[in-house]
C-alpha angles and dihedrals in degrees: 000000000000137000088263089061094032091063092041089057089048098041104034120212112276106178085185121067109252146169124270127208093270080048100254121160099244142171144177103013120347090314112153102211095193093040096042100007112182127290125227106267086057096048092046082047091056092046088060089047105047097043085043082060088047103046082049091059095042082053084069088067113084095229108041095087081058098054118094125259093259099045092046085050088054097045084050091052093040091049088043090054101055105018131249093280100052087046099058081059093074099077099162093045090055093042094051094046098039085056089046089258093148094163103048086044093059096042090055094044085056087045095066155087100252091047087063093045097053103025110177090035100054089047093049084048101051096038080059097049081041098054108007105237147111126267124249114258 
């Protein structure tokens, strides 16, 4: 045994935040996250996770591997954004983009709710899947 094991035992492994017994928002084990938060290089582990989970899931469309670097980027940002389930809600959107129809896609991600919702986001979105590149820094 070592310390590492020794606080897992103690601790126990939570994958979903949760409250300890002061009430701290905690997670994994025994960590406090307003107390310790995370510190970049774990936040910028989580984001290549999680869009490496995403893309995974976009390689199960037919299509994604033939969009351009810059169109798949914004269809990952787009599915990271709102999650798999709320994606699969814009029909039109896949099914233009899927066929090459750039500029219907963009037009039906502007006409929705989620446009509204995120605003600079969903046109900068939509400007990339439109023209395929890459968006001024």
């Amino acid at each position: 045994m070592d310390v590492y094991e020794l606080i897992k035992r103690h601790e126990g492994l939570r994958l979903k935040p949760y409250p300890d017994s002061l009430g701290h928002l905690t997670i994994g084990y025994g960590r406090a996250l307003n107390i310790a938060g995370i510190s970049k290089d774990e936040a910028e582990a989580m984001l290549r996770n999680d869009v490496a989970s995403v893309e995974t899931r976009l390689r199960g469309l037919p299509w994604f591997q033939n969009l351009d670097e810059v169109r798949r980027a914004a269809l990952i940002d787009m599915a990271f954004n709102l999650g798999w389930g709320k994606l699969l809600g814009f029909t039109r959107f896949l099914s233009a983009i899927g066929h090459g129809d750039f500029e219907t896609a963009a037009r039906e991600m502007l006409a929705s709710e989620w446009a509204d919702q995120v605003g600079v986001r969903a046109r900068e979105l939509a400007r990339m899947v439109l023209a395929g590149v890459w968006p001024s820094p």
